[in-house]
C-alpha positions as CSV (number, residue, x, y, z in Angstrom):
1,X,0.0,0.0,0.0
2,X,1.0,3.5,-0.5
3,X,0.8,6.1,2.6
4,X,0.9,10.3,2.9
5,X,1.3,11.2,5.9
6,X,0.9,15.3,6.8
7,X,1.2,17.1,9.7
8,X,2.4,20.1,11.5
9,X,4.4,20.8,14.9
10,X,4.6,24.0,17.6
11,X,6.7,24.4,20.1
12,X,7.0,27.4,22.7
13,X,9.3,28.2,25.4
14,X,9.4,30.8,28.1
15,X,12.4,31.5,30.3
16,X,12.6,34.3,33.1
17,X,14.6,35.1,36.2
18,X,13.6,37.4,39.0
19,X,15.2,39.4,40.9
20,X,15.2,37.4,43.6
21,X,16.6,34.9,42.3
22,X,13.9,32.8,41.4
23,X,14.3,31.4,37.7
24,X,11.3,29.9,35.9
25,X,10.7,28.1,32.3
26,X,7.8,26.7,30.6
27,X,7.6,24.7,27.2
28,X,5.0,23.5,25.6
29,X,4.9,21.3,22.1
30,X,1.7,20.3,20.4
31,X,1.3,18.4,17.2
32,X,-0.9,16.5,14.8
33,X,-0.6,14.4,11.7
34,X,-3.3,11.8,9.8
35,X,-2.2,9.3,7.1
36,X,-4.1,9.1,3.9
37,X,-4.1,6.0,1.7
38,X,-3.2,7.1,-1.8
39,X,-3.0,3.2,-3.2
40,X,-4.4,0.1,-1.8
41,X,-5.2,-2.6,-4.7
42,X,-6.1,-5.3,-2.3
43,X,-9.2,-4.3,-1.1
44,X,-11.0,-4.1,-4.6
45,X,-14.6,-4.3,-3.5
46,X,-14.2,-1.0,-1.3
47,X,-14.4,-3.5,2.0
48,X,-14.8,-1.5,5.2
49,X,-13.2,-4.0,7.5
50,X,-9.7,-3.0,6.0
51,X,-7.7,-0.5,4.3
52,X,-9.5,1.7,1.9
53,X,-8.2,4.2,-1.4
54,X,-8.6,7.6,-0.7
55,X,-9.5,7.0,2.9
56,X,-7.9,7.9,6.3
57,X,-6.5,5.3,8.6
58,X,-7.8,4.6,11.9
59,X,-11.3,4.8,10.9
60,X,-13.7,3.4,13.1
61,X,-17.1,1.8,10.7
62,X,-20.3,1.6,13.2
63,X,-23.6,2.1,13.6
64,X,-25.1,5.1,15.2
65,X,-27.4,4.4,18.7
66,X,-30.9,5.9,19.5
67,X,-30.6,4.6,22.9
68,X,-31.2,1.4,25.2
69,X,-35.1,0.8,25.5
70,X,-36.4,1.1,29.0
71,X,-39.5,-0.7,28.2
72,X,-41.1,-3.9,26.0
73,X,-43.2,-0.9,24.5
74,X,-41.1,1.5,23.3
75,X,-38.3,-1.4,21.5
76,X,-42.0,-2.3,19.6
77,X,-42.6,1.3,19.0
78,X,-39.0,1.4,17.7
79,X,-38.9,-1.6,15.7
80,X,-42.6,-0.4,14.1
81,X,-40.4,2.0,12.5
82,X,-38.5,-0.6,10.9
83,X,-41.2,-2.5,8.3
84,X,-38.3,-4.2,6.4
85,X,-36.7,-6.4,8.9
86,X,-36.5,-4.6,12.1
87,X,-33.4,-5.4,13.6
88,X,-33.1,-9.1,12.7
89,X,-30.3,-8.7,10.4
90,X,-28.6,-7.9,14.2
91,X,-30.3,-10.7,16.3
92,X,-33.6,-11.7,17.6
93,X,-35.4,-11.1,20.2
94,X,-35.6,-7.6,21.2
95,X,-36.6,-6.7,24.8
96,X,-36.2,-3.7,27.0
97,X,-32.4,-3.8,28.1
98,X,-31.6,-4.0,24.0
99,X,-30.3,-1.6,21.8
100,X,-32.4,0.6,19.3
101,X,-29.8,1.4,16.2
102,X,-30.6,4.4,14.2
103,X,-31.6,3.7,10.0
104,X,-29.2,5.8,8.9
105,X,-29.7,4.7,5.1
106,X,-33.6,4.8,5.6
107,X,-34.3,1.3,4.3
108,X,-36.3,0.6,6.8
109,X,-34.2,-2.2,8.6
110,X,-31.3,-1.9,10.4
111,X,-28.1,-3.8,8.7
112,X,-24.5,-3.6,7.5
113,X,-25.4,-4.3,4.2
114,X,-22.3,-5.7,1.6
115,X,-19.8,-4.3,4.2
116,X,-18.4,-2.1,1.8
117,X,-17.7,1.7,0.7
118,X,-20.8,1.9,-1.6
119,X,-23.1,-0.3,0.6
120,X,-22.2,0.2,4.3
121,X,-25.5,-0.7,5.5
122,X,-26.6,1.6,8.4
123,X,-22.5,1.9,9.4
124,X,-20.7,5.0,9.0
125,X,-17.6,6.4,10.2
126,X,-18.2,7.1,13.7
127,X,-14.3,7.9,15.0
128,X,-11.3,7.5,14.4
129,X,-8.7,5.5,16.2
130,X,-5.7,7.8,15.7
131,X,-4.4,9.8,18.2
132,X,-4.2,13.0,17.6
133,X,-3.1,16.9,18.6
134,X,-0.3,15.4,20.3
135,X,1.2,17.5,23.5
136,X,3.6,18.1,26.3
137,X,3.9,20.2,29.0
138,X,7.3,20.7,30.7
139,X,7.1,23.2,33.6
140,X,10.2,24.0,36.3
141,X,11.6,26.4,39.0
142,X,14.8,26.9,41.0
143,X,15.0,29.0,43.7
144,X,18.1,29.1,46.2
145,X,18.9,25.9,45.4
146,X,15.5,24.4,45.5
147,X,14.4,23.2,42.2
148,X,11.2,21.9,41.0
149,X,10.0,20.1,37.6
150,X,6.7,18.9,36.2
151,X,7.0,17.2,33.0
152,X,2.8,16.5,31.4
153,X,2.3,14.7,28.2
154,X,-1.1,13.6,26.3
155,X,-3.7,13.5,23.5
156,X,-6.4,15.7,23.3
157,X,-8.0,13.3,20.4
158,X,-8.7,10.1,19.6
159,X,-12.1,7.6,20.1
160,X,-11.6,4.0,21.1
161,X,-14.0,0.6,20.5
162,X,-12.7,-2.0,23.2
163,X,-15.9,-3.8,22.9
164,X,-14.6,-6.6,24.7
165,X,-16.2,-8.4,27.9
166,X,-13.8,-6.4,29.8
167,X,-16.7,-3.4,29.2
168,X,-19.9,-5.6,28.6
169,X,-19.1,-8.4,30.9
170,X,-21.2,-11.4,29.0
171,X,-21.2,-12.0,25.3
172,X,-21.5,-14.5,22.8
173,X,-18.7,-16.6,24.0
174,X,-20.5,-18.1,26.8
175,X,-20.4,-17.5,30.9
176,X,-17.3,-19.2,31.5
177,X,-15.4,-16.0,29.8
178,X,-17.6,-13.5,31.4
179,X,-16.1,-11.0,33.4
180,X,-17.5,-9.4,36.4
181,X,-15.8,-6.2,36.6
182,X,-17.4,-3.9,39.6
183,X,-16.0,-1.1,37.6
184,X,-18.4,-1.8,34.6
185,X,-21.6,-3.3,37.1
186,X,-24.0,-0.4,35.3
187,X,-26.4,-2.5,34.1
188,X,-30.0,-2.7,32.8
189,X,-32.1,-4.4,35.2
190,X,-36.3,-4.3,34.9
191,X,-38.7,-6.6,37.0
192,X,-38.3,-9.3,34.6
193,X,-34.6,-9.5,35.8
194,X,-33.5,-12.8,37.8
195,X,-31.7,-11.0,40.1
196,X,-34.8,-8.3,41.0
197,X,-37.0,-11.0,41.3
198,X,-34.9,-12.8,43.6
199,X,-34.3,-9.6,45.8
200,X,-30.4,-9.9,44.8
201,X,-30.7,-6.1,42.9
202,X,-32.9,-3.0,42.5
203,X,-34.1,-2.1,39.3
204,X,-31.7,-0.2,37.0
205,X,-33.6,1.3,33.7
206,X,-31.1,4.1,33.1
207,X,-28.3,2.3,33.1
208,X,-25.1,2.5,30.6
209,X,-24.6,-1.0,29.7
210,X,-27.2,-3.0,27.9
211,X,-28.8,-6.5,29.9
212,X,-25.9,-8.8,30.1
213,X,-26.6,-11.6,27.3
214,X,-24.4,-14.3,25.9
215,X,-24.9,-13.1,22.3
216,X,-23.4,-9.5,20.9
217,X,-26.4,-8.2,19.3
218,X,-26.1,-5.0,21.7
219,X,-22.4,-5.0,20.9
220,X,-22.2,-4.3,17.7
221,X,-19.8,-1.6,16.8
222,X,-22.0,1.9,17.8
223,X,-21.6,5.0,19.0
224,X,-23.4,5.1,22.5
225,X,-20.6,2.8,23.9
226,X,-17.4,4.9,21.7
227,X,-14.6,5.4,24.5
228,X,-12.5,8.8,24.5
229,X,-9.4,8.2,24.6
230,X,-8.0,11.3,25.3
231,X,-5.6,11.7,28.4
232,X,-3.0,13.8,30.3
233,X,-0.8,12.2,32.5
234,X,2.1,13.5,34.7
235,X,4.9,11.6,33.1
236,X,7.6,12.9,35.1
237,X,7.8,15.1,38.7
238,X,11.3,16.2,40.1
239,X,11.6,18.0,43.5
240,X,15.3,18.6,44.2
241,X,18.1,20.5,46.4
242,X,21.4,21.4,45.1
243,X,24.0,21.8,48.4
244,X,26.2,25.0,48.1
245,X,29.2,25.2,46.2
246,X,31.2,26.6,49.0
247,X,29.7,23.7,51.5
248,X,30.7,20.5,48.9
249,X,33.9,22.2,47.6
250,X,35.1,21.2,51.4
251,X,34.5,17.4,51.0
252,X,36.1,17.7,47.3
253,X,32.7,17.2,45.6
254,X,31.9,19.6,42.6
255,X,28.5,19.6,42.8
256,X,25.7,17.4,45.2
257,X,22.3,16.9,44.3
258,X,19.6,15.9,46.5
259,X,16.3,14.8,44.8
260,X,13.5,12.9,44.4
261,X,12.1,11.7,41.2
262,X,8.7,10.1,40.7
263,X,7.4,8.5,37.2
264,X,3.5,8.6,35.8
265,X,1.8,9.0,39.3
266,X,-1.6,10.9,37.6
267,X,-3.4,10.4,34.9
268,X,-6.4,12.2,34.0
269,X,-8.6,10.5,31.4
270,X,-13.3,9.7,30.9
271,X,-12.0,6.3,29.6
């Protein structure tokens, strides 16, 4: 395949000194760059599910999400707006606790079509999985031998599928793979649910995550469940003391350094 990758780069730097002694620089570099795909004959059929001509990389192909359905009702009132299949092209029965996918192509059914460039079904390009606007932030002070440095790096852009069982918990693999993250526990429960019949839960219509099934029909590719992957992190912090010239000179040392140095101990992300 054949690649063009563009992209620009700014870096700015500020350095002062009181007069008090107290010296201070900041410096701060941000860039971005996306690679196009000028030539790709391997993918003649325009497939979505790999490189495409003309297209950027990193592209993320879903479908788009009206929302989970809180009730039996309103999934029939949604799938009555489907007279050409519903959502069967996805799976079968469709409860409350289910997604409802949007028609984007206004067939009347909800699909992926031929999977391909001219026939993506109700899929379109919902993210991309590049990162993007690239930065880093490196603050730091002295002041009578005191020093301090702060060094920040991240990605202000970039949108994620994991749509693993590490986020849904069950899927079509079966229950010995399921994973019962408390971090992920958000979800749908009615009074039709075993475990709010049984007295284990309370009922939980406005959840995030769909009812946990062993099939993938509510994990399909979408963007209701699209991570952001942005993130800052504190890469590097440096808190130090440099002893006197005139006080190490004495025990034939040039120059002593007293610090402490700590490596990636925040990061702030929604992922």
């Amino acid at each position: 395949t054949d690649l063009r990758t563009s992209g620009w780069e700014l870096a700015i730097s500020w350095n002062d000194r009181l007069e008090n002694g107290f010296s201070y620089s900041a410096k701060v570099n941000l860039s971005d760059s996306r690679t196009k795909i000028t030539r790709y004959p391997n993918n003649p059929t325009g497939s979505i599910d790999t490189y495409i001509e003309g297209r950027y990389t990193g592209e993320i192909w879903g479908f788009t999400t009206v929302g989970l359905a809180k009730t039996d009702e309103e999934m029939a009132n949604h799938l009555a707006t489907l007279p050409n299949g519903g959502q069967n092209a996805l799976g079968n029965d469709w409860k409350a606790g289910d997604i409802m996918y949007a028609d984007i192509n206004g067939d009347g059914k909800i699909s992926a079509g031929e999977g391909t460039v001219d026939d993506p079904g109700d899929k379109t390009v919902i993210g991309n999985k590049t990162p993007r606007y690239l930065f880093g932030i490196d603050l730091s002070s002295s002041w009578k031998g005191f020093d301090v440095r702060l060094f920040f790096q991240g990605v202000m852009k970039r949108d994620f599928w994991q749509g693993s069982t590490y986020l849904f918990g069950a899927a079509s693999n079966g229950q010995w793979w399921s994973t019962g993250l408390s971090q992920v526990s958000d979800y749908f429960r009615d009074e039709n649910s075993w475990s709010v019949q049984n007295g284990y839960q309370e009922p939980n219509t406005d959840s995030y995550l769909p009812r946990p099934l062993y099939k993938d029909k509510n994990q399909k590719t979408q963007t209701r469940y699209l991570q952001n992957a942005a993130y800052i992190r504190l890469k590097n912090i440096q808190i130090g003391y440099t002893f006197p010239a005139q006080v190490t000179a004495k025990w034939g040392i040039n120059k002593l350094r007293l610090y402490f140095s700590g490596e990636n101990l925040w990061t702030g992300t929604s992922l």
